[in-house]
N, CA, C and O atoms as a DFTB+ gen file, in Angstrom:
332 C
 N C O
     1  1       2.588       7.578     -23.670
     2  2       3.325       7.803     -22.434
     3  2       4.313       8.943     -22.649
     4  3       4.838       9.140     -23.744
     5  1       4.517       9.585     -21.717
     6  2       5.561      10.897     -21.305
     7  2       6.729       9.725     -21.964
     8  3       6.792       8.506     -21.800
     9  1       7.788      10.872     -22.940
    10  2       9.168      10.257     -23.237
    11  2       9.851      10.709     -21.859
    12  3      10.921      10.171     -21.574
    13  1       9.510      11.306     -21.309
    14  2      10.987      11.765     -20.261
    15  2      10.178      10.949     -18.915
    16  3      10.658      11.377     -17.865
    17  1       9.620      10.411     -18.786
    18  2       8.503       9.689     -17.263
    19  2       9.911       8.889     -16.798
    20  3       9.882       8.435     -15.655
    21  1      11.232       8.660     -17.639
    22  2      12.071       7.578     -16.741
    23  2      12.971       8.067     -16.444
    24  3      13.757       7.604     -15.618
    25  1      13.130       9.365     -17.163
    26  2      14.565      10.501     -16.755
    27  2      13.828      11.323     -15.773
    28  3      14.368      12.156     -15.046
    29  1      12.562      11.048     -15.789
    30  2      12.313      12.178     -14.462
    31  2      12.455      11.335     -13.225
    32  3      13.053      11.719     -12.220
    33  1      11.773       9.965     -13.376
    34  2      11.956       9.000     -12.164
    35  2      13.168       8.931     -11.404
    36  3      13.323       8.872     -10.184
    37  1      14.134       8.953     -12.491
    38  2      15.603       8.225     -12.095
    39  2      16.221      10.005     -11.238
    40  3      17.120      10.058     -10.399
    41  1      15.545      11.057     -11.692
    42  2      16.125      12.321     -11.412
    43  2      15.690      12.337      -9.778
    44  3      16.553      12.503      -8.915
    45  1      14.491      12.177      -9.494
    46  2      13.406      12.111      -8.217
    47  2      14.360      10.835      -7.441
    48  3      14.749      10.861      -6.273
    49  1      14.524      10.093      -8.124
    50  2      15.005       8.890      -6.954
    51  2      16.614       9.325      -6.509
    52  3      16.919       9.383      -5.318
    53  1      17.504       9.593      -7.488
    54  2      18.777       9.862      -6.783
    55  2      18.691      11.428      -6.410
    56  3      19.763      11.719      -5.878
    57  1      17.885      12.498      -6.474
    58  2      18.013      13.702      -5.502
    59  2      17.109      13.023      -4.346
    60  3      16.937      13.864      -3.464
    61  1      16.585      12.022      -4.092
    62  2      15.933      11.895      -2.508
    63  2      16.471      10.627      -2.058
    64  3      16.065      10.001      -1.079
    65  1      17.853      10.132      -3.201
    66  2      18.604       9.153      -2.174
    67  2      19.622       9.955      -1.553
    68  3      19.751      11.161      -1.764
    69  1      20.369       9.248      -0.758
    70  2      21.856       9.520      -0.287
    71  2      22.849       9.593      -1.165
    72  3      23.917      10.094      -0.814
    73  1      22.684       9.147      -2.347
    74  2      23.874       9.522      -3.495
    75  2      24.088      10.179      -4.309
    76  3      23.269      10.031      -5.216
    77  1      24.929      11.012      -4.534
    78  2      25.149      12.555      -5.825
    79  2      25.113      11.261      -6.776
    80  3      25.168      10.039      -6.638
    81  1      24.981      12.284      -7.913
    82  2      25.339      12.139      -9.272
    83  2      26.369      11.153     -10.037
    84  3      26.171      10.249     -10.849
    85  1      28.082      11.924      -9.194
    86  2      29.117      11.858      -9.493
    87  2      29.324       9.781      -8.463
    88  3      29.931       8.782      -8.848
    89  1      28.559      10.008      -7.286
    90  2      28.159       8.301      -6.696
    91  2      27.768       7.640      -7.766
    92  3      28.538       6.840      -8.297
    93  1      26.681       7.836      -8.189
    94  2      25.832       6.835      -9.212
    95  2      26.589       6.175     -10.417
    96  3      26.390       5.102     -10.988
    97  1      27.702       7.350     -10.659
    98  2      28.062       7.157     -11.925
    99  2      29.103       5.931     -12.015
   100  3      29.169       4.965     -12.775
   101  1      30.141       6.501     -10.583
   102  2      30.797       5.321      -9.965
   103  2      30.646       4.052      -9.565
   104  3      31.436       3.123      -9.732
   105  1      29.437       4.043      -8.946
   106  2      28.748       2.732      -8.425
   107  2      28.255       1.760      -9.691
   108  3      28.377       0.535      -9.661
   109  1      27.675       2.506     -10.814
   110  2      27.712       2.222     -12.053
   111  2      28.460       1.784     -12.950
   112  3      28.160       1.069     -13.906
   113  1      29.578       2.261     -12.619
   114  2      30.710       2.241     -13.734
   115  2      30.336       3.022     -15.349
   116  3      30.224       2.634     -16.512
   117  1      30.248       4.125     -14.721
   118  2      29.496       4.861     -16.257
   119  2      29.822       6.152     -15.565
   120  3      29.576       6.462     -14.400
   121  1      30.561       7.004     -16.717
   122  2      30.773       8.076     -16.763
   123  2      29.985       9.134     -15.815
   124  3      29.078       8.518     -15.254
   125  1      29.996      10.268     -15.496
   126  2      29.058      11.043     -14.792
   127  2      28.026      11.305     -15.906
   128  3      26.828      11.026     -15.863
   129  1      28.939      12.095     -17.261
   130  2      28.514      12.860     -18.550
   131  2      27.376      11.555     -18.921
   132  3      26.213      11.916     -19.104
   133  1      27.641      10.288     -19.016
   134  2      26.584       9.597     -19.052
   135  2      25.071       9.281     -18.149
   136  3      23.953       9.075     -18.620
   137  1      25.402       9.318     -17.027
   138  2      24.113       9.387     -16.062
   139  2      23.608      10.666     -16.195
   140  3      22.407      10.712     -15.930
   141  1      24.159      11.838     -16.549
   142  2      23.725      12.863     -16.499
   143  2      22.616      12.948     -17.680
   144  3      21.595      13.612     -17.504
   145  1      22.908      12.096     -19.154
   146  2      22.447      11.810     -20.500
   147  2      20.837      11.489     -19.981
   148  3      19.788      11.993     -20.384
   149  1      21.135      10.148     -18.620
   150  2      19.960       9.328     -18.130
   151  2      19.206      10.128     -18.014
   152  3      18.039      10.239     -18.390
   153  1      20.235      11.088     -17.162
   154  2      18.688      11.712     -16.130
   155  2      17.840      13.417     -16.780
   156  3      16.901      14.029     -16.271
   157  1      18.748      13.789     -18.199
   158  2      18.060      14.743     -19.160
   159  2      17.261      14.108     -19.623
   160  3      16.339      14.799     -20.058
   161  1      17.039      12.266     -19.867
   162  2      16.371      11.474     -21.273
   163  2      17.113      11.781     -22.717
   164  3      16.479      12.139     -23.709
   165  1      18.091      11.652     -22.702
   166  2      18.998      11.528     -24.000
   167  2      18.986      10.312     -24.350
   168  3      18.607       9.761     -25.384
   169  1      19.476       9.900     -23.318
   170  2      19.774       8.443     -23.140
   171  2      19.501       7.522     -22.397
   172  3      19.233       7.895     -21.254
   173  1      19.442       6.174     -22.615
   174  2      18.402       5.469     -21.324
   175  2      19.985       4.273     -21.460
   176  3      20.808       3.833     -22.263
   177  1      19.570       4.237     -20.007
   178  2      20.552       2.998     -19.513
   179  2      21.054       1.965     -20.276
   180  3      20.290       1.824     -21.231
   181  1      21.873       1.250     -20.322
   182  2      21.902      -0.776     -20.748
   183  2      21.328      -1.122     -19.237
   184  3      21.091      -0.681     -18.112
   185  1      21.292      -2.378     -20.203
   186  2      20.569      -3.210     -19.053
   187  2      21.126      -3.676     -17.495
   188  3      20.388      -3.935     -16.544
   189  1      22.453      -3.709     -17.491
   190  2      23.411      -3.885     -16.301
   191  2      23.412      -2.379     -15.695
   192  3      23.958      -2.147     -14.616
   193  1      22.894      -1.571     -16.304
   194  2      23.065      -0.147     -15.289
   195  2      21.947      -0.206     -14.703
   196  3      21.866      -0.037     -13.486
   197  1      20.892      -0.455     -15.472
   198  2      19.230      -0.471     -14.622
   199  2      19.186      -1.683     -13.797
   200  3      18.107      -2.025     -13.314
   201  1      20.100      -2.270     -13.617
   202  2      19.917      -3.982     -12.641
   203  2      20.677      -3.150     -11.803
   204  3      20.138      -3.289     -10.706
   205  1      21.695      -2.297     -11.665
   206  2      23.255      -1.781     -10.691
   207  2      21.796      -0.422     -10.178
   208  3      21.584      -0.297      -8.971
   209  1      20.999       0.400     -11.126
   210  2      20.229       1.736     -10.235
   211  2      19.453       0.855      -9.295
   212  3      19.739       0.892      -8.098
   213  1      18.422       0.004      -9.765
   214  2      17.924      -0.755      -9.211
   215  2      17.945      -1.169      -7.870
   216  3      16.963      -0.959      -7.158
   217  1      18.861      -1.683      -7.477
   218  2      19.982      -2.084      -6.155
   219  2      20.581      -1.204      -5.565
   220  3      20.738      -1.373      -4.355
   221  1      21.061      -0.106      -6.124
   222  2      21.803       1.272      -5.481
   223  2      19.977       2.268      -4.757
   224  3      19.727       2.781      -3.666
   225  1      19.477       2.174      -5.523
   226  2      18.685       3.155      -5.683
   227  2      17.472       2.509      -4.475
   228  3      16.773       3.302      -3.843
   229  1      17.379       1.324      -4.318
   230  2      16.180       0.994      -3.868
   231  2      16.574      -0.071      -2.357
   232  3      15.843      -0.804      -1.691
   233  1      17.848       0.217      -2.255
   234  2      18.089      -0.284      -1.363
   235  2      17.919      -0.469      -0.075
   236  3      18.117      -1.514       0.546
   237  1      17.468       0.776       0.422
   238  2      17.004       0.844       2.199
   239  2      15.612       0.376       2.347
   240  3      14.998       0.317       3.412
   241  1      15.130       0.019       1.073
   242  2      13.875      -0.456       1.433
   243  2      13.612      -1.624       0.892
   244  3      12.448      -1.994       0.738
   245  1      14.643      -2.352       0.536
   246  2      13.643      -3.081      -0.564
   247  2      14.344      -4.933       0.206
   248  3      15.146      -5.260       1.081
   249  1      13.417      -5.674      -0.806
   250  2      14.210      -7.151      -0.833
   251  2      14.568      -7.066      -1.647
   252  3      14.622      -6.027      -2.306
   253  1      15.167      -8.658      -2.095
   254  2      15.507      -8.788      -3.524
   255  2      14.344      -9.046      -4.695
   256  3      14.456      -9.003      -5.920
   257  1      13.150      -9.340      -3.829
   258  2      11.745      -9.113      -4.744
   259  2      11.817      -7.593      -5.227
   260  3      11.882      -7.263      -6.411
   261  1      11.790      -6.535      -3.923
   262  2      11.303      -4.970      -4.679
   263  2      12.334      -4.746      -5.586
   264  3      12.009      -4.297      -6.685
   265  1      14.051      -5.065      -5.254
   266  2      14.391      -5.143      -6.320
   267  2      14.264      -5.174      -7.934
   268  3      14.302      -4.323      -8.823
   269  1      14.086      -6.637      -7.868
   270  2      13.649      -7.364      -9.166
   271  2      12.232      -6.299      -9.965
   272  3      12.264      -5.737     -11.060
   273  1      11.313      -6.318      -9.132
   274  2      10.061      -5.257      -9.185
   275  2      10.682      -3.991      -9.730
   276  3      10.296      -3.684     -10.858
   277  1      11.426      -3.321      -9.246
   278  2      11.996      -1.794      -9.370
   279  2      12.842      -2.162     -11.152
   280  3      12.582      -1.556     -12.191
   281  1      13.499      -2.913     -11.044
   282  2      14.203      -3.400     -12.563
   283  2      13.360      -3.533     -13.687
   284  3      13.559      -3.053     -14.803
   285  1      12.114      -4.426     -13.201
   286  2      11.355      -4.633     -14.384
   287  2      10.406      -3.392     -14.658
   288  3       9.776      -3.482     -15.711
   289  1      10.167      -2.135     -13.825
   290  2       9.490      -1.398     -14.056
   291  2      10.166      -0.494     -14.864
   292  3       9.662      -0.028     -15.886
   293  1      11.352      -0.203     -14.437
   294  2      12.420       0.450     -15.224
   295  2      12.220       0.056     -16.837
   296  3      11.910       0.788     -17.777
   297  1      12.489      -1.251     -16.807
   298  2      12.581      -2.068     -18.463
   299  2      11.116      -1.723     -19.292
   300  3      10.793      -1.719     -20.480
   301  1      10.494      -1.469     -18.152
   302  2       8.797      -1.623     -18.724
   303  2       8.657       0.090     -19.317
   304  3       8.266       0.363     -20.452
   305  1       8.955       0.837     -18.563
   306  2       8.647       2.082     -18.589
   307  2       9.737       2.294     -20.172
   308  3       9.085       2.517     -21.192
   309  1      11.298       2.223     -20.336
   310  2      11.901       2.775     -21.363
   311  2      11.138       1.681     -22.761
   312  3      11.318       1.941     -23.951
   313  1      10.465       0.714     -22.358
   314  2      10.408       0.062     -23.756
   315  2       8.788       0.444     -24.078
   316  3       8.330       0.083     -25.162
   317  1       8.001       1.115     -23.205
   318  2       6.934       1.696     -23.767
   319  2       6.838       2.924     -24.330
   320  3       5.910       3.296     -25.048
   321  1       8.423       3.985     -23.799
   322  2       8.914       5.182     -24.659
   323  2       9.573       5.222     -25.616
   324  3       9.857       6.263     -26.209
   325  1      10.006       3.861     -25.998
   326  2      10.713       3.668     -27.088
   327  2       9.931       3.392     -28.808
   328  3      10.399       3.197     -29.930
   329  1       8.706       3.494     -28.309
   330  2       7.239       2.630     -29.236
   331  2       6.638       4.010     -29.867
   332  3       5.636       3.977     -30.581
């Protein structure tokens, strides 16, 4: 699998949400300099940030199923780039 397939996802989903960067980071509680880490693939989330993108990110469309769905794909995708 592509190492960057979750820093590109997470890049695609907040330039075609309603929230900058400097939002995410807030809504997060994580630095900007850190989401910014996310969305080069430096660095991949903890687990309370990908449950907080999850919900920020997928919100106008989702339940709390697509939710849950959107979280575990997240978890699925960094732990098959991590291998």
């Amino acid at each position: 699998m592509n190492k960057k397939l979750f820093s590109e996802i997470l890049k695609n989903q907040i330039n075609s949400s309603e929230y900058t960067t400097k939002q995410i980071s807030e809504i997060c509680n994580a630095s900007y300099s850190t989401v910014e880490r996310w969305k080069s693939g430096k660095k991949y989330p903890e687990v309370h940030h990908l449950w907080r993108l999850s919900q920020v990110l997928h919100s106008g469309v989702s339940t709390k199923h697509h939710v849950k769905g959107c979280f575990f794909r997240y978890v699925e995708i960094i732990d098959s780039e991590r291998k």
